[in-house]
C-alpha positions in Angstrom: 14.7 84.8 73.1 13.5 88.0 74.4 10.7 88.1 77.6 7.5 89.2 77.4 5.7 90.3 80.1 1.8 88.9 80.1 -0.4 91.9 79.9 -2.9 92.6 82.7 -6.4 92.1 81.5 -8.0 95.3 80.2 -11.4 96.2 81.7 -14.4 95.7 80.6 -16.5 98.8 81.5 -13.9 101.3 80.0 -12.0 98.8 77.2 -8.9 100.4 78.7 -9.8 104.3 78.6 -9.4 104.6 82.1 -9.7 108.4 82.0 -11.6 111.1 79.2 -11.8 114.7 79.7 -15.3 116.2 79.3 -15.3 119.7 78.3 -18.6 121.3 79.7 -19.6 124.1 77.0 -19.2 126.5 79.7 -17.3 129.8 79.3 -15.1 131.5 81.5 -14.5 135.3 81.9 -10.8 134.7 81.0 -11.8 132.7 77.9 -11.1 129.1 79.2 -13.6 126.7 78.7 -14.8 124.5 82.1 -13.6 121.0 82.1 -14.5 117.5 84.2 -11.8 114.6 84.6 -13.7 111.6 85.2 -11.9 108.1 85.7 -13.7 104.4 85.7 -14.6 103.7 88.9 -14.6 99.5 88.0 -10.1 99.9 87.5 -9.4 103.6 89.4 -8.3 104.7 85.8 -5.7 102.1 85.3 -7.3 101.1 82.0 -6.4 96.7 83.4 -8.6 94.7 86.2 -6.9 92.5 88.1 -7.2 88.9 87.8 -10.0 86.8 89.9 -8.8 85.5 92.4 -8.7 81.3 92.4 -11.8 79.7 93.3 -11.6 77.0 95.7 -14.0 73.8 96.1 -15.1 72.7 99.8 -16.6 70.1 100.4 -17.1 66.6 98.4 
C-alpha cells in the first residue's frame, strides 16, 4: 500500500497563494514595466500554517 504524506494545512489569509506578482503600470525607459513581489505575511509565502500547538488544561 503506498504512503501518503498528511498535507500541512493551507492558510487561511492567502488559501495557499503564498506569493502574486503585482505589476505597477509604470513604464521604464528600457521598456520594462515596474513590478512588486509581495508574500503573506500570516505563512512567509509557504502557501501551509503550521498546526496549533496542543492545548493543555491546569487546574481541576
Amino acid at each position: 500500500m503506498p504512503q501518503h504524506t498528511p498535507t500541512a494545512p493551507v492558510c487561511r489569509d492567502c488559501d495557499g497563494f503564498a506569493t502574486a506578482t503585482i505589476t505597477t503600470g509604470l513604464q521604464a525607459a528600457d521598456g520594462t514595466r515596474a513590478t512588486l513581489r509581495i508574500t503573506c505575511p500570516t505563512c512567509k509565502g509557504t502557501g501551509h500554517t503550521t498546526p496549533a500547538a496542543a492545548r493543555v488544561r491546569v487546574g481541576k
